[in-house]
C-alpha positions in Angstrom: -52.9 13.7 34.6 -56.4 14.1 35.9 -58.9 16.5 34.0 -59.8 19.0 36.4 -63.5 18.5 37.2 -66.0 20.9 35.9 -69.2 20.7 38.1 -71.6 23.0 35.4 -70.3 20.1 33.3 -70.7 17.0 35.8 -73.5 14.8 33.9 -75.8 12.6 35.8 -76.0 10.0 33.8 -72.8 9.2 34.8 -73.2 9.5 38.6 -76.1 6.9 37.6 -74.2 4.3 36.0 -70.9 4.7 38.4 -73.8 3.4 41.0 -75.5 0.9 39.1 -72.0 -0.9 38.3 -71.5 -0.5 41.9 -74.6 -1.9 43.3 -74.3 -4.9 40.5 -70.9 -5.5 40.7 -70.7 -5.9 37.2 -70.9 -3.5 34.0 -73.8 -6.0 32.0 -75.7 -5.9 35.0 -75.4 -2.0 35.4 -76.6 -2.2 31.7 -79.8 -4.2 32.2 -80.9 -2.0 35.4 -80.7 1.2 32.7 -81.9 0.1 30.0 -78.5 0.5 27.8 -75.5 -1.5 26.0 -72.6 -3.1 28.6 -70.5 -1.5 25.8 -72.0 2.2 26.8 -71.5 1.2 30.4 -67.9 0.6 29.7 -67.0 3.3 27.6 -68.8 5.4 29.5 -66.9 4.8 33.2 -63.7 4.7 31.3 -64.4 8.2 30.2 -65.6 9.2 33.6 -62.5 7.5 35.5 -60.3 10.1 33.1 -62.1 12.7 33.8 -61.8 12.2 37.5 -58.3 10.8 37.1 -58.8 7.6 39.4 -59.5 4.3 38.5 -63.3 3.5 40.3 -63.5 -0.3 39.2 -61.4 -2.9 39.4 -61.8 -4.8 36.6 -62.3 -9.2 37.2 -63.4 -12.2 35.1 -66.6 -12.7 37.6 -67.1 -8.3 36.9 -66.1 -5.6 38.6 -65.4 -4.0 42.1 -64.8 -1.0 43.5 -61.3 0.4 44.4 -60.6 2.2 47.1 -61.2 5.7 44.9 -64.7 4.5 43.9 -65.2 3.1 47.6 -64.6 6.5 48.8 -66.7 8.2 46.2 -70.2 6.0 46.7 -71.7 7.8 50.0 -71.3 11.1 48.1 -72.5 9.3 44.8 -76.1 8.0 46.8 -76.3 11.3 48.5 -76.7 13.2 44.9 -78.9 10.4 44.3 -81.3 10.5 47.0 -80.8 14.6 46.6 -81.8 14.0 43.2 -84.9 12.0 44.4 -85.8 14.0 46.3 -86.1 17.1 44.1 -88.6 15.5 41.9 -90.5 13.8 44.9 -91.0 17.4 46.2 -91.9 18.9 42.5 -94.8 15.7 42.7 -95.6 16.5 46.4 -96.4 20.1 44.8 -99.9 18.7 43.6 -100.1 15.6 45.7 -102.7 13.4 44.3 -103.7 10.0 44.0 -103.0 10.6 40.2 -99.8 9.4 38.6 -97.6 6.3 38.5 -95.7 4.1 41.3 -93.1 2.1 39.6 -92.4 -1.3 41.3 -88.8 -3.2 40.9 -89.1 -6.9 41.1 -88.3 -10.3 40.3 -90.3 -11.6 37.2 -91.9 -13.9 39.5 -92.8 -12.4 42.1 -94.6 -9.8 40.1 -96.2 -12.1 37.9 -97.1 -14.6 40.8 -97.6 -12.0 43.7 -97.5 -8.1 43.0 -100.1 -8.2 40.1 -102.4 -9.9 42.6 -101.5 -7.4 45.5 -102.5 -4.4 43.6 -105.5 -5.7 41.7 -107.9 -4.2 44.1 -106.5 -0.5 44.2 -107.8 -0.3 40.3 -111.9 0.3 40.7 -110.8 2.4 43.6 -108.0 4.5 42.2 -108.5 4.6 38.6 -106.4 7.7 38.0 -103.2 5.5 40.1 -101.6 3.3 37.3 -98.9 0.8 38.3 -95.8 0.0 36.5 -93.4 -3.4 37.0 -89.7 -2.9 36.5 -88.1 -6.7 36.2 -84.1 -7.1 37.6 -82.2 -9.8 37.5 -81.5 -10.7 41.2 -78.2 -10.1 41.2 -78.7 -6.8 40.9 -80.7 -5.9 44.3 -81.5 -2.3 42.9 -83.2 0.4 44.3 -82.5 3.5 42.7 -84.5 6.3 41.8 -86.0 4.7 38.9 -88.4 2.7 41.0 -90.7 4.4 43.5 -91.0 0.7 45.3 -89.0 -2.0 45.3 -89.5 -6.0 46.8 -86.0 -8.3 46.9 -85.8 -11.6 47.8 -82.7 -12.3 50.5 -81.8 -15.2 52.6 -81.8 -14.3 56.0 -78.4 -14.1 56.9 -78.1 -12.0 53.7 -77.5 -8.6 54.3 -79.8 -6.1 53.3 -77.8 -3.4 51.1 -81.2 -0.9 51.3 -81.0 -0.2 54.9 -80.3 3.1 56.1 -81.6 6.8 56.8 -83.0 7.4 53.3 -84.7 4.0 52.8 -87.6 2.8 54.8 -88.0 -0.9 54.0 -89.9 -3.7 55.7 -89.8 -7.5 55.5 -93.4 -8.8 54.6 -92.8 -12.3 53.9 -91.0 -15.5 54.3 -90.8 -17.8 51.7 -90.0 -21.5 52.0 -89.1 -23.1 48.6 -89.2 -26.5 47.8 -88.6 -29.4 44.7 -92.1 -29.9 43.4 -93.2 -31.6 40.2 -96.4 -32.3 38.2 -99.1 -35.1 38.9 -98.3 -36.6 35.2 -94.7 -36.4 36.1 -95.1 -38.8 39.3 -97.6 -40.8 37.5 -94.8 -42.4 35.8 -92.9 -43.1 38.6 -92.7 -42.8 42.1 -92.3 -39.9 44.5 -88.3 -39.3 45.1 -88.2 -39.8 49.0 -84.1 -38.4 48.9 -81.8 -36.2 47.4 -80.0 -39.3 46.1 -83.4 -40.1 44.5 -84.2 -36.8 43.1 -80.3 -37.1 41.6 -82.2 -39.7 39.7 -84.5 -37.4 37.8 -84.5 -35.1 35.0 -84.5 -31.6 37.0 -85.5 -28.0 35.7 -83.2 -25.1 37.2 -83.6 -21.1 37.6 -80.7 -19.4 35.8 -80.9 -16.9 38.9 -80.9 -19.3 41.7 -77.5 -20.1 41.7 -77.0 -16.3 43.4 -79.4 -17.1 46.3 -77.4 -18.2 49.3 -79.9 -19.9 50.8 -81.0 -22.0 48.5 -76.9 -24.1 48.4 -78.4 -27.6 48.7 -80.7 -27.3 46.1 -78.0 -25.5 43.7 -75.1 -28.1 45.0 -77.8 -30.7 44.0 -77.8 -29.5 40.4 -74.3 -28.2 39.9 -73.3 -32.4 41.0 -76.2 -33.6 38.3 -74.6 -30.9 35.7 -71.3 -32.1 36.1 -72.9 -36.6 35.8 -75.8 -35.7 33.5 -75.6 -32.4 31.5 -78.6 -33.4 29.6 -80.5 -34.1 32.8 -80.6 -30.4 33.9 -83.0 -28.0 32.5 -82.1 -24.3 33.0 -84.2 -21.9 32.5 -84.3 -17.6 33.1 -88.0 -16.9 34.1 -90.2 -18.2 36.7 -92.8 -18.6 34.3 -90.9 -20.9 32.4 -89.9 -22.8 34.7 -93.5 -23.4 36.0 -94.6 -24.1 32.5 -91.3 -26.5 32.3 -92.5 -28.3 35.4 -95.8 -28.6 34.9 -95.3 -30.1 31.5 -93.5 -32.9 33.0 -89.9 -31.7 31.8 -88.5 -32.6 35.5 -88.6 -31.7 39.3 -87.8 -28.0 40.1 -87.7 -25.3 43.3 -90.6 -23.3 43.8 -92.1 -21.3 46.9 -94.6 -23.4 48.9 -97.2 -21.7 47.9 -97.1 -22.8 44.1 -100.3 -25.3 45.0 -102.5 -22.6 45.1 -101.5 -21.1 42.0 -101.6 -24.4 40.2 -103.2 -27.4 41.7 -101.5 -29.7 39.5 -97.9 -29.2 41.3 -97.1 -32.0 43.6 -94.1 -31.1 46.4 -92.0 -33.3 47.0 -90.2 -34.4 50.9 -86.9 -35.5 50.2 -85.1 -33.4 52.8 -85.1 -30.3 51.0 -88.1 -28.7 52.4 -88.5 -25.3 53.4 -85.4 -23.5 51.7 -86.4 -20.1 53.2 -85.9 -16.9 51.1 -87.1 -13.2 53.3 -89.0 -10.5 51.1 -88.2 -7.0 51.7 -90.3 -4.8 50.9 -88.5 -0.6 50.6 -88.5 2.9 49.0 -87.0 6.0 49.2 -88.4 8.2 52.2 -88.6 10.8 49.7 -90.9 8.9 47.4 -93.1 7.8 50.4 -93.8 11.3 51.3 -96.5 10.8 47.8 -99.8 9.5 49.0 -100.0 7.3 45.9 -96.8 5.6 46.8 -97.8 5.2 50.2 -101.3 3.7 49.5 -99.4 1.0 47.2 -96.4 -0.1 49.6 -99.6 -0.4 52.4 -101.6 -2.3 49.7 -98.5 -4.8 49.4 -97.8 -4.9 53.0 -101.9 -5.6 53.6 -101.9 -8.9 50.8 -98.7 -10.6 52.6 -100.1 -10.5 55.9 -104.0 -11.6 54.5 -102.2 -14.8 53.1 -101.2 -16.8 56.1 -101.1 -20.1 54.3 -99.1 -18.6 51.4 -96.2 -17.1 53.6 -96.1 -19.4 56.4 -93.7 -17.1 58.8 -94.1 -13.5 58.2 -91.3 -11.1 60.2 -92.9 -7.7 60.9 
């Protein structure tokens, strides 16, 4: 039988974790976003399924999805969230200032690579504004009201999961990605002209890019070299390391077109699998853009996209 729901009793938390599961479609991934155990996630859901008397998950080898009780429960879920947002937004707005933090949810990469660069400038002007980075996994696609900005990379027949009334979110890039490798790497042999030819090669792999639709030829490539030449097949979970990997001559790896002028000493490669493209968005909650500090960094971001040109060579308003 259900336990009746007491609302003085109703925690938070989790409301917070019912959506993370949700958003990530699995309970490790839920985890990672808030900074807990997948073991606390579980036992945690379970608990609040009881309470509730409903099952919310369905429970899958590949994670977890929603039943049609936890379907009907999500739009009331985000609106306690975005309520919740905006409470403290308004307590901030009280003393509206440029003082304070903006926390920023992205892809290790594109922080390192990108963001750090983008709000460089905003430091000798602003020094009382400090910037954080909050790192996800891509799977995850989060934008919850632990991060005041967020910046997700989608293919563009991907749908974005952030649109909507109490979102505001932009696309400010275009990436095309691309096999690249390093000048010592083709000095022992030559250039790969074809997929068959790259097939050939020792490759280095993102752990995260098998989750990005658009880039399918590049991860049919490897998943075909995996299953000839395990040992051939690098993998790695950062984009740092897999720069490093490829610029140490370890193999040929994906990288956005713009890696040769962030390191001179990457070489692309035209073998047919040019111009993979991958769409930035760039969002936050309305409620959080109502803070002048949060606007002055999304316009900051928006600003560095569109002065790069020949970094992002198509960029969607």
């Amino acid at each position: 039988m259900p336990v009746p729901l007491d609302l003085d009793g109703l925690d938070w938390n989790d409301i917070r974790l019912f959506l993370a599961a949700a958003r990530c479609r699995s309970f490790s991934g839920a985890a990672l976003a808030l900074g807990t155990t997948q073991a606390t996630v579980s036992r945690r859901i379970a608990q609040f399924e009881h309470r509730i008397g409903r099952a919310l998950f369905q429970r899958n080898t590949a994670g977890v999805e929603l039943t049609d009780a936890g379907a009907a429960l999500l739009d009331a879920a985000q609106g306690m969230e975005q309520a919740a947002a905006g409470f403290a937004q308004a307590v901030e707005a009280l003393g509206d200032t440029m003082a304070g933090t903006v926390m920023i949810s992205a892809g290790d990469g594109v922080i390192s690579y990108l963001l750090t660069e983008a709000v460089a400038p905003l430091r000798g002007r602003w020094p009382e504004l400090a910037v954080r980075f909050k790192g996800f996994a891509r799977a995850q696609q989060i934008a919850s009201a632990d991060a005041d900005l967020f910046l997700i990379p989608l293919a563009p027949q991907e749908p974005l999961l952030w649109q909507g009334a109490a979102f505001r979110t932009r696309r400010v890039a275009r990436l095309g990605f691309m096999p690249f490798a390093s000048r010592g790497f083709l000095a022992e042999r030559p250039a790969p002209r074809s997929v068959a030819e790259i097939a050939a090669c020792a490759l280095v792999d993102h752990a995260t890019y098998r989750e990005d639709a658009g880039l399918q030829p590049w991860n049919e490539l490897v998943a075909r070299l995996q299953e000839e030449r395990p040992a051939a097949v690098m993998v790695v979970d950062s984009t740092a390391a897999l720069h490093r990997a490829i610029k140490a001559g370890l193999g040929i790896g994906l990288l956005p077109s713009y890696a040769p002028a962030i390191d001179p000493d990457l070489v692309p490669i035209d073998c047919g699998l040019a111009g993979l493209p991958m769409d930035l968005w760039l969002g936050g909650h309305d409620a959080t853009l109502k803070l002048r500090r949060v606007r002055v960094v999304f316009d900051a971001i928006v600003q560095y996209f569109a002065a790069n040109p020949d970094w992002f060579g198509h960029r969607p308003g």
